[in-house]
LOGURO-478838 format. One record per residue: residue number from 1; x, y, z of N, C-alpha, C in turn; residue in one letter. Coordinates in steps of 0.2 Angstrom, whole numbers, plus 5000, padded with zeros to 4 digits. Each point is the difference from the previous one (the first is absolute). Layout:
N
NUM	X	Y	Z	X	Y	Z	X	Y	Z	A
...
END
This chain:
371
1	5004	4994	5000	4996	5006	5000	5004	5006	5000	X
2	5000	5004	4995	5002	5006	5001	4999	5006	5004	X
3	5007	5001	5004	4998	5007	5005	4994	5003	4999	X
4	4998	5004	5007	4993	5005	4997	5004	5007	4999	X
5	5006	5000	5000	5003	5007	4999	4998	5002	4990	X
6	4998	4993	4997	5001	5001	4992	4992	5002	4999	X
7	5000	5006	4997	4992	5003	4999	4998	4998	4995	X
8	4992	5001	4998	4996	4999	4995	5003	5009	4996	X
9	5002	5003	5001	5002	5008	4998	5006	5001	5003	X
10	5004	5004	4996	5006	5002	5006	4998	5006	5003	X
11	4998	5001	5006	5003	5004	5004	5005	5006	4999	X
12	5005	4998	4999	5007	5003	5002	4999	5006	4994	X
13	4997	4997	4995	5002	5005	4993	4993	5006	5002	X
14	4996	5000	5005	4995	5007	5002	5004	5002	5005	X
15	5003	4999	5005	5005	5004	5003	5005	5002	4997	X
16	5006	4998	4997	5004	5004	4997	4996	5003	4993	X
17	4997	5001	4999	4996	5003	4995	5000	5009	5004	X
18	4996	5000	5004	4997	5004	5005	5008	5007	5004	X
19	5004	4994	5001	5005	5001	5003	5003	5002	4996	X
20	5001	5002	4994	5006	4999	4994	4996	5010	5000	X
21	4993	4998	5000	4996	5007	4997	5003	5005	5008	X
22	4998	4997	5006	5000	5004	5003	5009	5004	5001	X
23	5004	4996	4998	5006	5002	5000	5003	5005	4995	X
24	4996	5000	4994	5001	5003	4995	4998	5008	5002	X
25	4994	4999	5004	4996	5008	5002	5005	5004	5003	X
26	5004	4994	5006	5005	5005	5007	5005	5004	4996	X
27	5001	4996	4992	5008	5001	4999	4999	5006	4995	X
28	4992	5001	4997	4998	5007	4994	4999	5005	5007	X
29	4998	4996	5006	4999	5007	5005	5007	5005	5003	X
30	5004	4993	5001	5006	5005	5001	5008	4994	4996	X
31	5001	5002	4994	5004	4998	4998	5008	4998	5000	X
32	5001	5004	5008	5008	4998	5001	4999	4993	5005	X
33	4994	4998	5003	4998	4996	5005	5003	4993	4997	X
34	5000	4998	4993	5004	4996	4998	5006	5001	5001	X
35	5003	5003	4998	5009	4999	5001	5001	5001	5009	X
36	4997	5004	5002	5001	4998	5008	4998	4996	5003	X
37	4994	4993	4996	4999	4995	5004	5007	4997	4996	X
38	5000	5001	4996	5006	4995	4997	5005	4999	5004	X
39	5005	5007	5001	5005	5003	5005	4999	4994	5009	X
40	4995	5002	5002	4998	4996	5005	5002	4995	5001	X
41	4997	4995	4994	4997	4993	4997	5007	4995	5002	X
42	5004	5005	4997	5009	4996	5000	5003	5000	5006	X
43	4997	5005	5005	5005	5002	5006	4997	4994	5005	X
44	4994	4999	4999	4997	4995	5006	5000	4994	4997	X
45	4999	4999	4993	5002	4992	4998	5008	4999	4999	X
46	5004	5004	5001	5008	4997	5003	4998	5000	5007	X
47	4997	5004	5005	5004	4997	5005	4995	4995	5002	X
48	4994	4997	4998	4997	4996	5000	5004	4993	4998	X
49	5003	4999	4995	5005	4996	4997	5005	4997	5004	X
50	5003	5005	5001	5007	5000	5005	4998	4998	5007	X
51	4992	5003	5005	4998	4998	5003	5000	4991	4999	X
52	4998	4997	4996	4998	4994	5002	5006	4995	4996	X
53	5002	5003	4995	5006	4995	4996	5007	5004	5001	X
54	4999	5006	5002	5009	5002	5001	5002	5001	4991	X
55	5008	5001	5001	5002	5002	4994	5003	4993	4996	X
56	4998	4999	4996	5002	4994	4994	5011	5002	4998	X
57	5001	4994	5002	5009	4999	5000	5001	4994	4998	X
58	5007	5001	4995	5001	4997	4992	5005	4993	5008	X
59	5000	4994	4995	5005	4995	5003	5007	5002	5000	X
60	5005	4997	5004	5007	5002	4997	5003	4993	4997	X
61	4998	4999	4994	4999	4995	4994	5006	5003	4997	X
62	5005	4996	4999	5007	5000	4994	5004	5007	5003	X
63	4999	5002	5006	5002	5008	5003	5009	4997	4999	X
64	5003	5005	4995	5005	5000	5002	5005	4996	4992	X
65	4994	4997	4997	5004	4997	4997	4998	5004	4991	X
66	4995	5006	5000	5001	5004	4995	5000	5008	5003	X
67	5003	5003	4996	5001	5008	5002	4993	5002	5000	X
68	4999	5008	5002	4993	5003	4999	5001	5003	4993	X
69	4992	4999	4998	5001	5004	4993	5003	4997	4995	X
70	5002	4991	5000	5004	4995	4997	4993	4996	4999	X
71	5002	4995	4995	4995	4995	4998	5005	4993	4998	X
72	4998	4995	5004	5003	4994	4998	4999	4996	4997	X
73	5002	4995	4995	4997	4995	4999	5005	4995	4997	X
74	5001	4993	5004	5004	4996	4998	5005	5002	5007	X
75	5006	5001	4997	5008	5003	5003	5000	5005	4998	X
76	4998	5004	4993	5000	5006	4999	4996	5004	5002	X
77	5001	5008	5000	4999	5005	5003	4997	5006	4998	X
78	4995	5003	4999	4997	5005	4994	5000	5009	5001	X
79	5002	5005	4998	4999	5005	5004	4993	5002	4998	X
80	4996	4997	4997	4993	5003	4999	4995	4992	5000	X
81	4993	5002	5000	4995	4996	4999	5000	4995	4990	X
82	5001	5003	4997	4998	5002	4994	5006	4995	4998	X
83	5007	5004	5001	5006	4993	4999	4999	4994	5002	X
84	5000	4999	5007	4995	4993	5005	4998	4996	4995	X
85	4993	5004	4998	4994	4996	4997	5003	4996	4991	X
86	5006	5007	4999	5002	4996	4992	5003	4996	5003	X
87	5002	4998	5003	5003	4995	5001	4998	4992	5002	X
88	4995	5001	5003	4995	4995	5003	4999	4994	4997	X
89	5000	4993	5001	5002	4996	4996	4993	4996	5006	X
90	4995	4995	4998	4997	4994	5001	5003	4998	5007	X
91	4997	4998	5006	5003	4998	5005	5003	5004	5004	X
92	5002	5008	4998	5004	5002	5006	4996	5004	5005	X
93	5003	5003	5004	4998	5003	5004	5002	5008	5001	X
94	4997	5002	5003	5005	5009	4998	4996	5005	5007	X
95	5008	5000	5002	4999	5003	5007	5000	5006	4999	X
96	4995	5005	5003	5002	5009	4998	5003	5003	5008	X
97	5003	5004	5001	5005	5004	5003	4995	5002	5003	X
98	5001	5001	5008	4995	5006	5001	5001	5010	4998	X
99	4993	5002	4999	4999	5006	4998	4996	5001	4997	X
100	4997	5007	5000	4996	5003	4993	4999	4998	4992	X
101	4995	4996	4998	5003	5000	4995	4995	5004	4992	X
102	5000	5006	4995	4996	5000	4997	4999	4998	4994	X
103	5002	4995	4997	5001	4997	4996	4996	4990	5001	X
104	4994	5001	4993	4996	4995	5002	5003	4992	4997	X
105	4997	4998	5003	5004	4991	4998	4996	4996	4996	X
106	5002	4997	4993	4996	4996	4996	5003	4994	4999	X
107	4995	4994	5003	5005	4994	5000	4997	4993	4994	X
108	5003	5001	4997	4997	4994	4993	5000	4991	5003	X
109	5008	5001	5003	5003	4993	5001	4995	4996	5005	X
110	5002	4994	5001	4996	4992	5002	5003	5000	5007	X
111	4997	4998	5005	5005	4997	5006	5005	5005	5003	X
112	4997	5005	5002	5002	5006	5003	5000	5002	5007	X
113	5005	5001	5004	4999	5005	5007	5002	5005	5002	X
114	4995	5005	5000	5003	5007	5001	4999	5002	5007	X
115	5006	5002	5002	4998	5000	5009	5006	5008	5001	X
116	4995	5004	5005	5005	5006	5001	5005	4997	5007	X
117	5004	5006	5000	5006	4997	5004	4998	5005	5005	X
118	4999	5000	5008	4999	5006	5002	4992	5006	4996	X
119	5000	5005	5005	4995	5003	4996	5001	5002	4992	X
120	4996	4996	4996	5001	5004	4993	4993	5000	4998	X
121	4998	5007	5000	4995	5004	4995	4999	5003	4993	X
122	4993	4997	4996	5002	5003	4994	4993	5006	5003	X
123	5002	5004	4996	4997	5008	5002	4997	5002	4995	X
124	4993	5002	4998	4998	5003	4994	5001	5000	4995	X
125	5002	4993	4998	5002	4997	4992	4996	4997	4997	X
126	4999	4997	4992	4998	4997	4997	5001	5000	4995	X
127	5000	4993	4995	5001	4998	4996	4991	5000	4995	X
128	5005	5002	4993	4992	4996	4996	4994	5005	5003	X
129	5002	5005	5002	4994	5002	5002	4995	4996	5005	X
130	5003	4994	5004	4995	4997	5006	5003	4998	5006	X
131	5007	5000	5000	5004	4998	5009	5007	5000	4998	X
132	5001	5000	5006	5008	5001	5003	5002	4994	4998	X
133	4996	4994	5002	5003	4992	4998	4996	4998	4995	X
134	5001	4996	4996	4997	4996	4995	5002	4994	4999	X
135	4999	4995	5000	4999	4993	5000	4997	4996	4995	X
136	5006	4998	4993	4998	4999	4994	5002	4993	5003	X
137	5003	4997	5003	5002	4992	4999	4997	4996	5005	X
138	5000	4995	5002	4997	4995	5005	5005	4997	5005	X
139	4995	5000	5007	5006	4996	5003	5004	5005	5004	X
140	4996	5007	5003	5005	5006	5000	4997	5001	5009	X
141	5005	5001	5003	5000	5001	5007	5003	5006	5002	X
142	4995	5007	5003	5003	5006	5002	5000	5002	5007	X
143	5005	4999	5004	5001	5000	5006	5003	5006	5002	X
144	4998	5002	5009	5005	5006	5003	4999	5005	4996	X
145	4994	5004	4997	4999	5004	4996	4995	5006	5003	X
146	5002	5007	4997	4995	5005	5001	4997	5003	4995	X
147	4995	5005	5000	4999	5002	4990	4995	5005	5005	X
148	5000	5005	4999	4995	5006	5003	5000	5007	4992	X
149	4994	5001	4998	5000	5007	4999	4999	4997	4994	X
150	4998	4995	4996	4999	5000	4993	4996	5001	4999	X
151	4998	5006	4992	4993	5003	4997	5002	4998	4993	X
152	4993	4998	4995	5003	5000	4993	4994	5005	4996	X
153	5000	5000	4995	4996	5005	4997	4993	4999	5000	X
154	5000	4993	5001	4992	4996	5000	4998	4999	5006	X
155	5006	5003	5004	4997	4999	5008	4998	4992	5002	X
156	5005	4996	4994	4998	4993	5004	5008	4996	5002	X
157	5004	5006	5002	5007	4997	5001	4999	4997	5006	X
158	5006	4994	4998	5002	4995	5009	5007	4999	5001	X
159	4999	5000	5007	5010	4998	5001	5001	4994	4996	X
160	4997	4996	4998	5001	4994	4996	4995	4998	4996	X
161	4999	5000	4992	4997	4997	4997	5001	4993	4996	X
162	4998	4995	5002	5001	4992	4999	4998	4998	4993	X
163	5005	4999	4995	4994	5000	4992	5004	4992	4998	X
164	5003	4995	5006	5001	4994	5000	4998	4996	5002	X
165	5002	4994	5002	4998	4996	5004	5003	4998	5007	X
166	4998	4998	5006	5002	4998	5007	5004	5004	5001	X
167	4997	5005	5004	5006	5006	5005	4996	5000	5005	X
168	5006	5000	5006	5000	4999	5005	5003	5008	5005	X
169	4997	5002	5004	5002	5007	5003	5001	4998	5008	X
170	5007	5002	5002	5001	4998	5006	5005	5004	5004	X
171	4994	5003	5006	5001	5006	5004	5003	5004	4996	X
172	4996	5005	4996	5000	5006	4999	4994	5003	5002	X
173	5001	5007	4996	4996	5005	5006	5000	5007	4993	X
174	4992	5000	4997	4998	5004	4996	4995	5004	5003	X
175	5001	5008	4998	4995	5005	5004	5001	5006	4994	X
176	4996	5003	5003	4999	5006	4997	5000	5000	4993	X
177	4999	4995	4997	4998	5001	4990	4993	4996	5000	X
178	4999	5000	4993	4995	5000	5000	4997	4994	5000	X
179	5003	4997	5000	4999	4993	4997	5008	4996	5005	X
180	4998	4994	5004	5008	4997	5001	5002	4994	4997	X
181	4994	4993	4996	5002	4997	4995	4993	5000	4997	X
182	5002	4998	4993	4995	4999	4993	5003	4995	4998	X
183	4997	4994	4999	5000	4996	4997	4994	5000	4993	X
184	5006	4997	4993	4994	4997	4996	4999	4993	5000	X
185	5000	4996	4992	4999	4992	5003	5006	4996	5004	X
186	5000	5003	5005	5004	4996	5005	5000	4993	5001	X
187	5003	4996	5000	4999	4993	5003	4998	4999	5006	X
188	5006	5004	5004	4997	4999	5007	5006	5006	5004	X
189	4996	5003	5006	5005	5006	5005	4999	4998	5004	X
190	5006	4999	5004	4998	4999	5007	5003	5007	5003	X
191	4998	5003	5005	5002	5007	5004	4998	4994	5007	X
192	5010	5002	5006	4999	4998	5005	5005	5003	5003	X
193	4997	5002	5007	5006	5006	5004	5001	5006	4999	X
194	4995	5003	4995	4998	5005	4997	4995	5006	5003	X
195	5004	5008	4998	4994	5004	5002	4996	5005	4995	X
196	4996	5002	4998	4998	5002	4997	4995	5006	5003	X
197	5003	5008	4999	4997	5007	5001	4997	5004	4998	X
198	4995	5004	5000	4997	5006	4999	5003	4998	4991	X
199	4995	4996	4998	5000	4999	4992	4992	4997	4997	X
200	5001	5006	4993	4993	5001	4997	4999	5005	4997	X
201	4997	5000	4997	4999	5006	4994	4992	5002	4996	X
202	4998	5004	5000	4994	5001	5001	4996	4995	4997	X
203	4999	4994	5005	4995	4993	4999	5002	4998	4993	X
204	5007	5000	4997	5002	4994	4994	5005	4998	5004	X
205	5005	5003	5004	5006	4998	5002	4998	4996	5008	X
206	5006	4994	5000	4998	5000	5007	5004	4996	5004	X
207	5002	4998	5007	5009	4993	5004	5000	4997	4994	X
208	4995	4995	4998	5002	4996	4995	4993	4998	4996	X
209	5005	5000	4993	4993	4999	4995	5002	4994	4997	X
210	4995	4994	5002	5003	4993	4995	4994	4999	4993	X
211	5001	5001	4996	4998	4999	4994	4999	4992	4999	X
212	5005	4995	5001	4998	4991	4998	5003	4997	5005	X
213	5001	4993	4998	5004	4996	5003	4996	4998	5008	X
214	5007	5003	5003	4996	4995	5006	5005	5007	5007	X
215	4999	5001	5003	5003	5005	5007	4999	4995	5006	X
216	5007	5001	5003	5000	4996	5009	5006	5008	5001	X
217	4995	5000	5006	5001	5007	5006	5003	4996	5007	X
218	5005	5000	5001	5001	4998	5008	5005	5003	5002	X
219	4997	5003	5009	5005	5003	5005	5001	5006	4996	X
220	4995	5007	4999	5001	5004	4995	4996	5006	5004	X
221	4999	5005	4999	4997	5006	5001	4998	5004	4994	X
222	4993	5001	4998	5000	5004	4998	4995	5005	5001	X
223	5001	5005	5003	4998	5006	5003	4998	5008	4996	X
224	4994	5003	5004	5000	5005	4997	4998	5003	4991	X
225	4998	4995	4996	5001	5005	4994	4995	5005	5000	X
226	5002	5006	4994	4998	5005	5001	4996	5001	4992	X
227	4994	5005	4999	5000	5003	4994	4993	4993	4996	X
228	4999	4998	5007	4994	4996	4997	5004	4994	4997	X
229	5007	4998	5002	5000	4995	4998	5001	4992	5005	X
230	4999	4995	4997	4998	4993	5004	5007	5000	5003	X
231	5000	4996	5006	5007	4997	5002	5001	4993	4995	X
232	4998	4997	4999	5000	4992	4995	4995	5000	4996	X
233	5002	5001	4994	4995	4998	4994	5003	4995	4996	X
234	4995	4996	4998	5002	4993	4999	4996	4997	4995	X
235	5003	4999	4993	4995	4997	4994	5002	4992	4999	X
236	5005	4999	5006	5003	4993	5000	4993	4994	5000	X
237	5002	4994	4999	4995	4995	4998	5000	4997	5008	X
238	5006	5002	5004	5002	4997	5007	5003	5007	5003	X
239	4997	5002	5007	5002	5006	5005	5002	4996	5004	X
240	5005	4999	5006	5000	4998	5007	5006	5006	5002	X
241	4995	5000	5006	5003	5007	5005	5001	4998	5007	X
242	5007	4998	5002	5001	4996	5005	5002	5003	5005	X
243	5001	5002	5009	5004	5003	5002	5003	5007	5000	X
244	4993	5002	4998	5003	5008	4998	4995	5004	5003	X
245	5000	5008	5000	5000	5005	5000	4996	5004	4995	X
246	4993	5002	4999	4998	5002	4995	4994	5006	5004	X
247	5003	5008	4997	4997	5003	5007	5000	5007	4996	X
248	4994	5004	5000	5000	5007	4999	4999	5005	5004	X
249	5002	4998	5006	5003	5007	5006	4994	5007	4997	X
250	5005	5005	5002	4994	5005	4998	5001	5003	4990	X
251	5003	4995	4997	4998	5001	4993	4997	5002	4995	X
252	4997	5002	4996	4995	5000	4993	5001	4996	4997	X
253	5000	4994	5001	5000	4994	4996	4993	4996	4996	X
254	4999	4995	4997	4995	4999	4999	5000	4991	5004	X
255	4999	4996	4993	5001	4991	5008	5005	4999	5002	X
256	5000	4995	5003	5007	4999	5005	5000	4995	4993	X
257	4998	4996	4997	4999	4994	4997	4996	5000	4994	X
258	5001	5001	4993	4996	5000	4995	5001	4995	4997	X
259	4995	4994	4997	5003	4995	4995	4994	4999	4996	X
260	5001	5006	4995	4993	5000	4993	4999	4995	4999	X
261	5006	4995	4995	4996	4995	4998	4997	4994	5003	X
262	5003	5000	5008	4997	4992	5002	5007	4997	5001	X
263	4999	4993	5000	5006	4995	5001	4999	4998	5007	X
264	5007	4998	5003	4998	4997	5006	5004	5006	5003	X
265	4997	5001	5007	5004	5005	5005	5000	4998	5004	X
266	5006	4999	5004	5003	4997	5008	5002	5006	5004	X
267	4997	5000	5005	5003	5005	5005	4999	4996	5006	X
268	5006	5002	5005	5002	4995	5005	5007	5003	5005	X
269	4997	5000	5005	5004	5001	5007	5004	5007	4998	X
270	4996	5004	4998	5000	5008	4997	4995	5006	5006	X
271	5004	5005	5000	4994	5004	5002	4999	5005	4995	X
272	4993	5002	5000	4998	5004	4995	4998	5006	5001	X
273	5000	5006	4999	4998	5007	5004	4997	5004	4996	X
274	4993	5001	4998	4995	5004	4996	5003	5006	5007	X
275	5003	5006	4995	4999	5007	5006	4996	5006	4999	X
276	4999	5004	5004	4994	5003	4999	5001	5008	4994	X
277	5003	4999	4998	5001	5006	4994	4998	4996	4993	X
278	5001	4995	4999	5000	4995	4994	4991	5003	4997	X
279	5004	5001	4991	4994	5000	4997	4994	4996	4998	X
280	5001	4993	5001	4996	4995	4996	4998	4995	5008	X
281	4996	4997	4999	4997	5000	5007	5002	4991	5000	X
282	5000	4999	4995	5004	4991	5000	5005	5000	5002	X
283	5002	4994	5005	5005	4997	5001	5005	4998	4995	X
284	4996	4994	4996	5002	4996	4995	4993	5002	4995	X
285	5001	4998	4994	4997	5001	4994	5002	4994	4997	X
286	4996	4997	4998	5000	4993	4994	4995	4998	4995	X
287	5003	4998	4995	4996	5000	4995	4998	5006	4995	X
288	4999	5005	5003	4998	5006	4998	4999	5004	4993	X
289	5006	4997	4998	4999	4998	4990	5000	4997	4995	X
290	4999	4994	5006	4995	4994	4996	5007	4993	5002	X
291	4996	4994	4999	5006	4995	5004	5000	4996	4991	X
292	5008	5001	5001	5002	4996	4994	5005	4996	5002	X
293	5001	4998	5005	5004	4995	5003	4996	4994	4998	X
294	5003	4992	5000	4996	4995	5001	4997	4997	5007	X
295	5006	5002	5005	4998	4996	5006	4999	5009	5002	X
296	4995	5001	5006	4996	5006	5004	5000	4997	5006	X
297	5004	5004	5005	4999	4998	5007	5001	5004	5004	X
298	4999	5001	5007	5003	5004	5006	5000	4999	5006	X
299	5007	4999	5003	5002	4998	5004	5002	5005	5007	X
300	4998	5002	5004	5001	5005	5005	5002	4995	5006	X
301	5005	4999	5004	5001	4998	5007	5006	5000	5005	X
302	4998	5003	5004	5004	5000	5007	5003	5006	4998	X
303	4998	5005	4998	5001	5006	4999	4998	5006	5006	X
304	5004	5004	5002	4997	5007	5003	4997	5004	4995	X
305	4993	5004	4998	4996	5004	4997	4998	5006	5003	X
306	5003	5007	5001	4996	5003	5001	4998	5004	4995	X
307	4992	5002	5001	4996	5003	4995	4999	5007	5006	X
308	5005	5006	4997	4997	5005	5004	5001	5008	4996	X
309	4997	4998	4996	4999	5008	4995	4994	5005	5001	X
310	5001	5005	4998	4996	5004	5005	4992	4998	4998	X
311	4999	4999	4993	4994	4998	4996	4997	4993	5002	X
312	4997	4998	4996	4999	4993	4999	5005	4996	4997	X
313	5000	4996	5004	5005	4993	4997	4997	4993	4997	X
314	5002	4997	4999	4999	4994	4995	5006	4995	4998	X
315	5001	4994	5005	5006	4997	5000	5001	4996	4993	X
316	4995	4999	4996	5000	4996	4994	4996	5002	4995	X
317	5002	5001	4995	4995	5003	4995	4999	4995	4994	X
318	4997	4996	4998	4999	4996	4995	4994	5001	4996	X
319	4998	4997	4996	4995	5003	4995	4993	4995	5002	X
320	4995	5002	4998	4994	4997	5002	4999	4995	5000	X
321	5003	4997	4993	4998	4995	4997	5004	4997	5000	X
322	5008	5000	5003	5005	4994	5000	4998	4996	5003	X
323	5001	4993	4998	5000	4994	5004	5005	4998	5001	X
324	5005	5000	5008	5007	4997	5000	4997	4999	5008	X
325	5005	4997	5000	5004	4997	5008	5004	5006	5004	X
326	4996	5002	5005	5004	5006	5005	5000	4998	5006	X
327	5005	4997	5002	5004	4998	5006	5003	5005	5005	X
328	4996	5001	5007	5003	5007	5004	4999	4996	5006	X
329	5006	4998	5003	5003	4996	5008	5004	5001	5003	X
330	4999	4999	5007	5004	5004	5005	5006	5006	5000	X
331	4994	5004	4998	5003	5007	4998	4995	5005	5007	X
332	5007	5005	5001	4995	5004	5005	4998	5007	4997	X
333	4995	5002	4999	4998	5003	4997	4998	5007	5003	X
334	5000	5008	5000	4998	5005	5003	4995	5005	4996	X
335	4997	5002	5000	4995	5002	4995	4992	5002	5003	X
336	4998	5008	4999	4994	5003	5003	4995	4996	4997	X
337	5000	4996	4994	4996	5000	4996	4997	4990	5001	X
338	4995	5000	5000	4999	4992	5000	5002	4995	4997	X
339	5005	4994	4999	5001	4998	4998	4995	4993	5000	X
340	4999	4995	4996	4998	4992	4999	5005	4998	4994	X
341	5005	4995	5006	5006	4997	4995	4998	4992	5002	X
342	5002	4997	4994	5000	4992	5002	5008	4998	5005	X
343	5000	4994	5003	5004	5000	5004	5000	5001	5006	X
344	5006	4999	5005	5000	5003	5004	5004	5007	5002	X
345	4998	5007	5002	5004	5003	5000	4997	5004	5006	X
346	5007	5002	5002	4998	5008	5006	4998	5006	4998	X
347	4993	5003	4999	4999	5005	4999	5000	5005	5007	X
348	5002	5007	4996	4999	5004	5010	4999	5008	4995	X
349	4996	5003	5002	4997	5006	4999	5008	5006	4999	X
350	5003	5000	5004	5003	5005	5001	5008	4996	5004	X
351	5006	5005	4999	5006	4997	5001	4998	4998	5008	X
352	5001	5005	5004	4999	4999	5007	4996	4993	5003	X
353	4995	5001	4994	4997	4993	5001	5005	4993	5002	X
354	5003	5001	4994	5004	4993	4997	5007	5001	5005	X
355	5002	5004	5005	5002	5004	5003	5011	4998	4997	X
356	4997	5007	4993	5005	4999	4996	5001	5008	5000	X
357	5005	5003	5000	5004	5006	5002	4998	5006	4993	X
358	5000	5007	5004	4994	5004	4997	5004	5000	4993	X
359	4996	5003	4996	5001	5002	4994	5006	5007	4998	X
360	5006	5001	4997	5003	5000	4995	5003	4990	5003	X
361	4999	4996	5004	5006	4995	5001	4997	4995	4995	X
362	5005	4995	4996	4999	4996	4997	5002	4993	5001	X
363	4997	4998	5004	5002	4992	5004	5006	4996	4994	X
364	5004	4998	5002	5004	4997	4995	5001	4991	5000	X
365	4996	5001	5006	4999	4991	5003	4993	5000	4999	X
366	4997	4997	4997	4993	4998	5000	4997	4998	5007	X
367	5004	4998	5006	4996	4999	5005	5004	5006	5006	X
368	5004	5007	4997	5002	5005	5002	4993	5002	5006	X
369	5000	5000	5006	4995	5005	5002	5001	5003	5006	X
370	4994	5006	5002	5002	5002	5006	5002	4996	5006	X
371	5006	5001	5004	5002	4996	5006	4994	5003	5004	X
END
């Protein structure tokens, strides 16, 4: 039986409808109130950020055995990214120096790993018009990495866009662009030990956008995005969200979780955080642009959920007419709004209820509570 959270109408689309108008009136009445909310926006969702997760710190991976602002690969030694890359051969691997880097990186070859040595940052670059990284070959692992500040002309730049197959992202830490990975027909990504910040771009951009294939998320973070974009958007045939962190603090985001086409979605021993600025009243959305997967399923369990936006909420949004299998179990749930989930779960009106610590905090243990 399907949740009662799934309507015969959606709801959500007459509030944000309403909401969108009444925002529109504040900002003709006094027009600088925009850039001043904006101004604000950044100053509390950093220390919001730093309040719960602190500041993101690179490993001390290969420290010592390339220069900063050097690129290695093999035995040899590169003084730029671009030299590195011509040289790159099937199989190796290619260490970067710590440092700033503005120069973006495009990798053709097979059986690849790219790992910073120490902090190394690419900074407001891009290639082709779309990211700092690009990823033409299979088999590519990007490790120990930052990427902050990418825009493209089309407003859909990413710190990395995947136009191969199987890549794998491991601890890096994407923020402030518009986009942190885009994938096309990918085989498969996996992102694990991973953060993901204040990224999105007027609702096309968004943490991460998977166009095919398949996505596994594990022991990740992604926080925050802004500008009406989703933290996870997923056209994959298979989502699984494992161990993580999926939270919009005080952002303008839109779901914590979008997956238009359907497929299977795993979410598991996660805590999830609808915040109360967020513009779209859904938690998660599925199906939403029709299910063209073959296998359609949903799995929710042992998850922490809080549902605390100022509006209406809605933890699941499915279409009227789908018929799939939605599995939601021993998850503790917080939420003003009624919920009827199949399973067993803890539901509690409010945090103090659930006696879970006020709000900006973001429990990072699923059974974090107040002592």
């Amino acid at each position: 039986m399907l949740a009662a959270c799934v309507y015969l109408y959606d709801k959500s689309i007459i509030y944000t409808v309403f909401e969108k108008i009444e925002n529109k009136i504040k900002l003709r009445l006094n027009p600088n109130a925009q850039v001043d909310a904006e101004k604000e926006l950044v100053k509390q969702l950093a220390h919001e950020i730093d309040f719960n997760f602190g500041q993101w710190q690179p490993l001390a991976v290969g420290t010592g055995t390339v220069e900063p602002n050097k690129v290695k690969v093999g035995t040899a030694t590169y003084p730029s990214l671009s030299a590195a890359v011509a040289s790159l051969q099937d199989g190796q691997d290619m260490l970067i120096g710590e440092g700033v880097y503005r120069e973006p990186l495009v990798i053709i070859k097979n059986n690849v790993k790219i790992t910073g040595s120490g902090r190394v940052v690419f900074d407001g670059v891009s290639a082709e018009g779309k990211a700092a990284i690009i990823t033409k070959g299979s088999n590519i692992i990007i490790n120990n990495l930052e990427c902050k500040n990418i825009s493209v002309s089309d407003e859909n730049g990413a710190c990395v866009r995947s136009e191969g197959s199987r890549l794998t992202v491991d601890h890096v830490y994407f923020h402030d662009s518009e986009q942190g990975i885009l994938t096309g027909g990918n085989e498969s990504l996996r992102v694990i030990n991973s953060r993901f910040e204040k990224l999105g771009k007027n609702g096309q951009a968004h943490g991460i956008y998977v166009d095919a294939g398949e996505l596994f998320i594990d022991n990740s973070l992604f926080v925050a995005s802004v500008s009406e974009g989703h933290e996870i958007k997923s056209r994959a045939k298979k989502t699984v969200v494992t161990n993580s962190v999926v939270a919009s603090l005080s952002s303008g985001d839109s779901r914590l979780i979008d997956i238009p086409n359907g497929g299977e979605l795993i979410v598991s021993n996660s805590v999830l955080e609808k915040g109360p600025q967020s513009f779209n009243s859904n938690m998660i959305g599925y199906g939403l642009e029709g299910l063209t997967h073959t296998v359609n399923q949903i799995s929710l369990t042992k998850n922490l959920i809080i549902l605390e936006r100022a509006g209406f909420n809605q933890l699941l949004n499915i279409p009227a007419d789908a018929n799939l299998p939605v599995t939601t179990a021993d998850n503790i749930i917080i939420s003003k709004e009624d919920l009827s989930l199949n399973g067993i779960n803890w539901i509690y009106s409010s945090r103090d209820e659930a006696k879970i610590d006020d709000y900006p905090k973001i429990p990072t243990l699923r059974y974090d509570k107040k002592k």
